[in-house]
C-alpha positions as CSV (number, residue, x, y, z in Angstrom):
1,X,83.1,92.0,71.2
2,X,82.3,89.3,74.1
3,X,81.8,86.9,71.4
4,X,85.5,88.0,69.8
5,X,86.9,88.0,73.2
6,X,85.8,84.6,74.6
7,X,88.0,81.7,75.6
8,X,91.5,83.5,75.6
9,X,92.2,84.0,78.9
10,X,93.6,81.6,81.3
11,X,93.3,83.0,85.1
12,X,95.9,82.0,87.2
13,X,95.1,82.0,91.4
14,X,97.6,81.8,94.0
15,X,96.1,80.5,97.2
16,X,97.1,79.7,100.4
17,X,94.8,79.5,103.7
18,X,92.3,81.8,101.6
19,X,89.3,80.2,102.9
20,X,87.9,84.0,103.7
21,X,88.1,85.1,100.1
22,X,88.7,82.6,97.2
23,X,85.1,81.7,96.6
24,X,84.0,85.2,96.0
25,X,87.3,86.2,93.7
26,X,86.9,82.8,91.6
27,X,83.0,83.5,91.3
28,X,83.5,86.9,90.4
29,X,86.5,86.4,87.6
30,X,84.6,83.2,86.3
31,X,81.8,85.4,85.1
32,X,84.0,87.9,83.4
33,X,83.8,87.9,79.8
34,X,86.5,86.2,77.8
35,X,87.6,83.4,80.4
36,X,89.0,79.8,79.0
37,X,90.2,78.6,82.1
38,X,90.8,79.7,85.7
39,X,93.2,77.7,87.2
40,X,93.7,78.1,91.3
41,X,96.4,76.6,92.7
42,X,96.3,75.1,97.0
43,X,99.3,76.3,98.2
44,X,99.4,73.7,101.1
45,X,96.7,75.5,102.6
46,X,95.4,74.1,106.1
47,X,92.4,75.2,106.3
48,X,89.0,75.0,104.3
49,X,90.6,76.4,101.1
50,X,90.9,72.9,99.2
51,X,87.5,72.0,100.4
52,X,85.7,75.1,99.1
53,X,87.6,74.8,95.6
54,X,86.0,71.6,95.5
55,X,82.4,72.9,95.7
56,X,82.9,75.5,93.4
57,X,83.6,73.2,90.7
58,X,80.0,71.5,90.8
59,X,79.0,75.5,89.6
60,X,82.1,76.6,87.7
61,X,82.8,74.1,85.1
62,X,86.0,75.9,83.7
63,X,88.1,75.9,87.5
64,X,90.6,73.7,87.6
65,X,92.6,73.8,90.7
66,X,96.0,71.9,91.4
67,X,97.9,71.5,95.0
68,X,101.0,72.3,95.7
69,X,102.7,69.9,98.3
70,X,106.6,71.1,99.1
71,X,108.3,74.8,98.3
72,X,111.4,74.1,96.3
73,X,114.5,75.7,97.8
74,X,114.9,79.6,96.8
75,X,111.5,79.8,95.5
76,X,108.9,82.2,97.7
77,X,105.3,80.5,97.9
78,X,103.6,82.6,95.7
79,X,105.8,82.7,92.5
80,X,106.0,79.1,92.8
81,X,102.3,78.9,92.5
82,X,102.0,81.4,89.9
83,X,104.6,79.4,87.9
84,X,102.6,75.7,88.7
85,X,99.5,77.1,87.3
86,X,101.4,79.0,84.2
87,X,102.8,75.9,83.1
88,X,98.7,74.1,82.7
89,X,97.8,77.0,81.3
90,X,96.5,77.4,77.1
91,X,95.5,81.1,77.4
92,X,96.6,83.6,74.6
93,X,96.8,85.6,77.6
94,X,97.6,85.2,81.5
95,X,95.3,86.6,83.8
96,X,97.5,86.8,87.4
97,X,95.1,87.6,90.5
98,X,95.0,87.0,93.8
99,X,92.4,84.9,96.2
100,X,91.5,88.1,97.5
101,X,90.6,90.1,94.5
102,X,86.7,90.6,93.8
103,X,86.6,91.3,90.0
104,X,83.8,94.0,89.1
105,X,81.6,93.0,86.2
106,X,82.8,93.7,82.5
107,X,86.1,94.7,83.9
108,X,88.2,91.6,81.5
109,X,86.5,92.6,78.5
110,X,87.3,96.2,78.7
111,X,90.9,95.5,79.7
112,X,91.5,92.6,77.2
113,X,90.2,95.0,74.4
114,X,92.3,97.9,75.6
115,X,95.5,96.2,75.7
116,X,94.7,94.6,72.3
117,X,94.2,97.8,70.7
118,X,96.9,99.7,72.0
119,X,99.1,97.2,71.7
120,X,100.1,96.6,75.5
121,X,102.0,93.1,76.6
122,X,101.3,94.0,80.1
123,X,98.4,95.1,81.8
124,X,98.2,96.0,85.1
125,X,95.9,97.4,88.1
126,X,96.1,98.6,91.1
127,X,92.5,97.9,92.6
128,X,90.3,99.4,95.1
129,X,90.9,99.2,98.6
130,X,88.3,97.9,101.1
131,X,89.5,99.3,104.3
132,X,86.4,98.6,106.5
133,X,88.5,98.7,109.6
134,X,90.2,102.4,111.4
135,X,94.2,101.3,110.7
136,X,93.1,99.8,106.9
137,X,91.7,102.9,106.6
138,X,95.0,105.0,108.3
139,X,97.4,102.4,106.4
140,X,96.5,101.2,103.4
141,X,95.3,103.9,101.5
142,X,98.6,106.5,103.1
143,X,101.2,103.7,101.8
144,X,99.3,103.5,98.0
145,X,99.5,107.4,97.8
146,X,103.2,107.3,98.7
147,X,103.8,104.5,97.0
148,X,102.2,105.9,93.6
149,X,104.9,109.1,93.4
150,X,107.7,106.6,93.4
151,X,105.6,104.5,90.7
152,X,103.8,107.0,88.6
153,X,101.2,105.2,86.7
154,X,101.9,107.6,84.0
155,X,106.0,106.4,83.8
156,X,105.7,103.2,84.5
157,X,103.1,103.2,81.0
158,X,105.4,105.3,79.6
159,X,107.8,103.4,77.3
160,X,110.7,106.2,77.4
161,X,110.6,105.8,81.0
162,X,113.0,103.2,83.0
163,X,109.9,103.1,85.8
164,X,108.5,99.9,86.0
165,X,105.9,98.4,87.9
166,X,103.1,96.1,88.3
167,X,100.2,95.0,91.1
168,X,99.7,91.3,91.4
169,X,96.5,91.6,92.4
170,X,96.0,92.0,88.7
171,X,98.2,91.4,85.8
172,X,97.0,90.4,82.6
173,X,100.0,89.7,80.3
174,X,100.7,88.4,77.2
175,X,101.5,84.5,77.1
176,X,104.6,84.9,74.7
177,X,105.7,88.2,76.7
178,X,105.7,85.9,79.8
179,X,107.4,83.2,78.3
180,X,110.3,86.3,76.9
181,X,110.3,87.1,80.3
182,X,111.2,83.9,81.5
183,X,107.8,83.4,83.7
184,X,107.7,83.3,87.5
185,X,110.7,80.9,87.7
186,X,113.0,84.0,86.6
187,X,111.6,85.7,90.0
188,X,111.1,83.0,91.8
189,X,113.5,84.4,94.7
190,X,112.1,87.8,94.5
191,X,109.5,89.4,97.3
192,X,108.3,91.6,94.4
193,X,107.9,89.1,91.8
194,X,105.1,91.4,90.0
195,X,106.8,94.5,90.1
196,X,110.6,92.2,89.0
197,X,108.2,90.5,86.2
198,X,107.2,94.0,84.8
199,X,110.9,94.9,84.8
200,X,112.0,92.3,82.7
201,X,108.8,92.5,80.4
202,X,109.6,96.4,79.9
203,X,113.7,96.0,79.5
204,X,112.3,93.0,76.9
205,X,110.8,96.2,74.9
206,X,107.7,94.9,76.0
207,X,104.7,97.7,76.4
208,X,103.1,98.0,79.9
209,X,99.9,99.9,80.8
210,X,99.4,100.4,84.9
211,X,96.5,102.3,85.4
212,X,94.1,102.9,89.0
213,X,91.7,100.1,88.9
214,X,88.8,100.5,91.3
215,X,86.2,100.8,88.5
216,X,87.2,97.2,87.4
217,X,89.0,95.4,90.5
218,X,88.2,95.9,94.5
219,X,90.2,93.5,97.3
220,X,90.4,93.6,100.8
221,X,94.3,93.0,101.4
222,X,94.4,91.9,104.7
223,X,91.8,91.4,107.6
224,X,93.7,91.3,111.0
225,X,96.3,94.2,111.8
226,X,98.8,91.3,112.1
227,X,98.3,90.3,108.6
228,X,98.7,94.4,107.6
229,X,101.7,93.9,109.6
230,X,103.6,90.7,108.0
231,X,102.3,91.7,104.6
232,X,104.2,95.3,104.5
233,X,106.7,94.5,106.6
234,X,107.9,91.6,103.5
235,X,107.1,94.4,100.9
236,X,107.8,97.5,102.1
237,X,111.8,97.3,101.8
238,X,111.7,96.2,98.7
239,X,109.3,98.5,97.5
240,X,111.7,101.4,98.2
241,X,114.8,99.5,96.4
242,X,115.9,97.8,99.3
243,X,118.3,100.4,99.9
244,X,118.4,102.3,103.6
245,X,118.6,105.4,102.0
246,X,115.5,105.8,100.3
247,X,114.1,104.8,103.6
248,X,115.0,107.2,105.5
249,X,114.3,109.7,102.8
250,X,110.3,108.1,103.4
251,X,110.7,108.6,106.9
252,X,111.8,112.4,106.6
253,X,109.1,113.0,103.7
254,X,106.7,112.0,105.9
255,X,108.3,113.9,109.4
256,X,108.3,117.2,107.0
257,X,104.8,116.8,105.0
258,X,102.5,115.4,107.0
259,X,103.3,115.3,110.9
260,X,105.5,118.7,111.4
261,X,103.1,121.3,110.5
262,X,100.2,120.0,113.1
263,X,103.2,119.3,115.8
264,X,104.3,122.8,115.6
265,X,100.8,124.2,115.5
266,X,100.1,122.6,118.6
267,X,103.1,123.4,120.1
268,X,102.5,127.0,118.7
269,X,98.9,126.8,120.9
270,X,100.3,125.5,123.9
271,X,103.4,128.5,124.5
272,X,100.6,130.9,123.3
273,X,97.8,129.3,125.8
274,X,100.4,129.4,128.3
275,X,102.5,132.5,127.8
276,X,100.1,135.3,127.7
277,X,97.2,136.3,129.5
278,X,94.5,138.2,128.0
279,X,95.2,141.5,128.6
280,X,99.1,140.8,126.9
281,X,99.1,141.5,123.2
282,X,99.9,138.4,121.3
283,X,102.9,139.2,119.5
284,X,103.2,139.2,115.9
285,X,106.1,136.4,115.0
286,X,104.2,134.0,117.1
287,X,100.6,134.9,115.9
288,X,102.4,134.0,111.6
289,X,104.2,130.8,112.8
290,X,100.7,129.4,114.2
291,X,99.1,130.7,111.2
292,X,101.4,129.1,109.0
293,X,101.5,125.8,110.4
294,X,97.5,125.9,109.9
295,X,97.8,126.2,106.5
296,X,100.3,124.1,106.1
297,X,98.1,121.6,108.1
298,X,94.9,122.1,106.3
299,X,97.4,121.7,102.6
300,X,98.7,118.7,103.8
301,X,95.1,117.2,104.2
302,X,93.6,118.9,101.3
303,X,96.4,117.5,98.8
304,X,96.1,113.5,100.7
305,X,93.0,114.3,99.7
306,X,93.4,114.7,96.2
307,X,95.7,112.1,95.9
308,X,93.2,109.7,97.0
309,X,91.1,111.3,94.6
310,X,93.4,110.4,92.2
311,X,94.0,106.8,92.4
312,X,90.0,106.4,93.3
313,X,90.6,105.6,96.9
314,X,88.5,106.3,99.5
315,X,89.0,110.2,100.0
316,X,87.0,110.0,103.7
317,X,90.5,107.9,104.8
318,X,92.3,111.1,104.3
319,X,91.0,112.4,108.1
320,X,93.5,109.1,109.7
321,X,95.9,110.8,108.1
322,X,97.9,111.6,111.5
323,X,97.2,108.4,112.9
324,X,98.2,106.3,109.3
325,X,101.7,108.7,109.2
326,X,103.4,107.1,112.1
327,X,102.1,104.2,111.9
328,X,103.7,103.9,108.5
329,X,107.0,105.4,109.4
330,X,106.9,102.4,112.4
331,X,105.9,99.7,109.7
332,X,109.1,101.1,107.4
333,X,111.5,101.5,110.1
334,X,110.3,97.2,111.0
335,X,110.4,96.3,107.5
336,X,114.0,97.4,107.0
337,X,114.9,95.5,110.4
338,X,113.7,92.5,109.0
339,X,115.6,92.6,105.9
340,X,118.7,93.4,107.0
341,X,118.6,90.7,109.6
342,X,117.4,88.2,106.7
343,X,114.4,87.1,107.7
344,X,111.1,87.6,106.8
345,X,107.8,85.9,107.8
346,X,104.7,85.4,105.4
347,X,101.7,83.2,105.6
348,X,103.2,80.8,107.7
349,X,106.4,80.3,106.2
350,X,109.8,82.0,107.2
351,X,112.2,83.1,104.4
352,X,115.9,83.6,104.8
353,X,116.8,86.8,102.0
354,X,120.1,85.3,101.7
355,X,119.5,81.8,100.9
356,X,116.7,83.6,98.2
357,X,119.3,85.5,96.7
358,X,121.8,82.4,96.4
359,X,118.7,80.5,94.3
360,X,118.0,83.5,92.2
361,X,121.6,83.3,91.2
């Protein structure tokens, strides 16, 4: 099969002041099974990026890399990349990861020959999540588990369904789907420009497959809480339509499920602590409500749980639950601020949302 497999791949690397990361996520996909080519593009990076490219290619004789030097108007950084590499690439198929994706052994091979047998034009993962840090761990994981009930991996791979969605921390795709698609420049405004790709490929009548990927993908998305909090602050809008409404439908999901029931338990113990000594009977109403808010306490932890279980996260990040649920409603309530106000920072660049929508018309 390796044999079958080899040379058909062209991976494609986006990379911008990656200096942290790219080595170890170009080592690891180099040695993957069924790799012609990985491409990495400098994304005017100003740090030690460009120089650390250059080292690895003494080791990795199949890296190219190319440098971007302007951002064309109405492009974002990223899909302009992606679409610089894409047009030097000769892969049968695209391999789209980013600089800080480690890519577990035999993990191409198994995907390349699932997607070829089941006949799938896009592939995509959503990889394990590093979270080394207490608000990685409180964050990341709490915004993956709410974000996979509005992307079900199981509609989104469904080709009935209308869901569609991808993770560009991996996206292996076709080359002619890509081209059908119209490639990166047909997203080239968007701040999604995976999960917009994966639209077009599935209204194209193109197949997707979007499945948890820790056992073949792990990355560690960002590394300072300001990073965390640029990075979902661009997505997290958009993510939820870009529409205020499903916002604040987040915002109460997450008042109701997850931060109510141990609220009112405390607040159940305080008036109980305080209201009656011990020789005063405890009466009955109050003893059910504080009962009831356990259990609804120890449900809402048990089925975090699961759902971390689930999408092979780490399940011990399910005790920040109570410190990751505001924190998230906080990064939600920002991210919308931004957008409205139509202006976004990312990676050292400032985006104005309407002068991206005028170049994606």
């Amino acid at each position: 099969m390796a044999e079958e497999l080899n040379g058909r791949v062209s991976v494609l690397i986006p990379a911008r002041n990656e200096e942290s990361n790219v080595a170890l996520a170009v080592r690891s996909v180099a040695a993957q099974q069924g790799v012609r080519e990985v491409i990495v593009v400098d994304d005017q990076s100003s740090d030690r990026t460009g120089e650390i490219l250059d080292g690895l290619k003494k080791e990795i004789p199949q890296l190219r890399t190319l440098r971007v030097e302007s951002l064309p108007q109405g492009w974002m950084g990223k899909a302009n990349a992606l679409a610089t590499a894409a047009r030097e690439a000769s892969g049968e198929w695209l391999l789209f990861t980013d600089a800080d994706t480690e890519h577990l052994p035999g993990g191409l091979e198994a995907l390349l020959a699932r997607a070829e047998s089941e006949g799938i034009d896009l592939l995509s993962l959503s990889p394990g999540q590093k979270t080394p840090s207490w608000w990685e761990k409180a964050v990341i994981p709490l915004i993956y588990a709410r974000l996979a009930s509005r992307y079900p991996f199981e509609e989104v791979s469904d080709p009935k369904s209308a869901t569609a969605a991808a993770n560009g921390q991996y996206i292996l795709i076709r080359r002619k789907t890509y081209d059908a698609a119209g490639g990166h420049e047909a997203v080239r405004a968007e701040m999604l420009e995976d999960v917009e790709l994966a639209r077009r490929v599935k209204s194209g009548g193109g197949r997707i497959l979007f499945l948890p990927g820790a056992a073949w993908a792990e990355t560690r998305m960002y590394r300072t809480f300001r990073e965390m909090w640029a990075g979902w602050t661009k997505n997290l809008f958009a993510l939820y339509g870009a529409k205020v409404g499903n916002i604040l439908g987040a915002i109460a999901d997450v008042l109701v499920v997850d931060l109510l029931p141990p609220v009112a338990l405390i607040v159940f113990m305080v008036f109980l602590l305080m209201g009656y000594s011990e020789e005063e009977v405890i009466p009955t109403s109050d003893a059910v409500g504080a009962g009831m808010c356990a259990l609804l306490a120890v449900y809402g932890l048990w089925s975090y749980r699961r759902t971390l279980d689930k999408l092979a996260l780490d399940r011990r990040a399910a005790k920040y639950l109570y410190a990751g649920a505001p924190m998230f409603i906080v990064l939600l309530v920002n991210s919308t601020i931004a957008h409205l106000r139509g202006r976004v920072h990312w990676k050292g660049r400032d985006y104005s949302t309407r002068e991206l929508k005028k170049g994606a018309g």
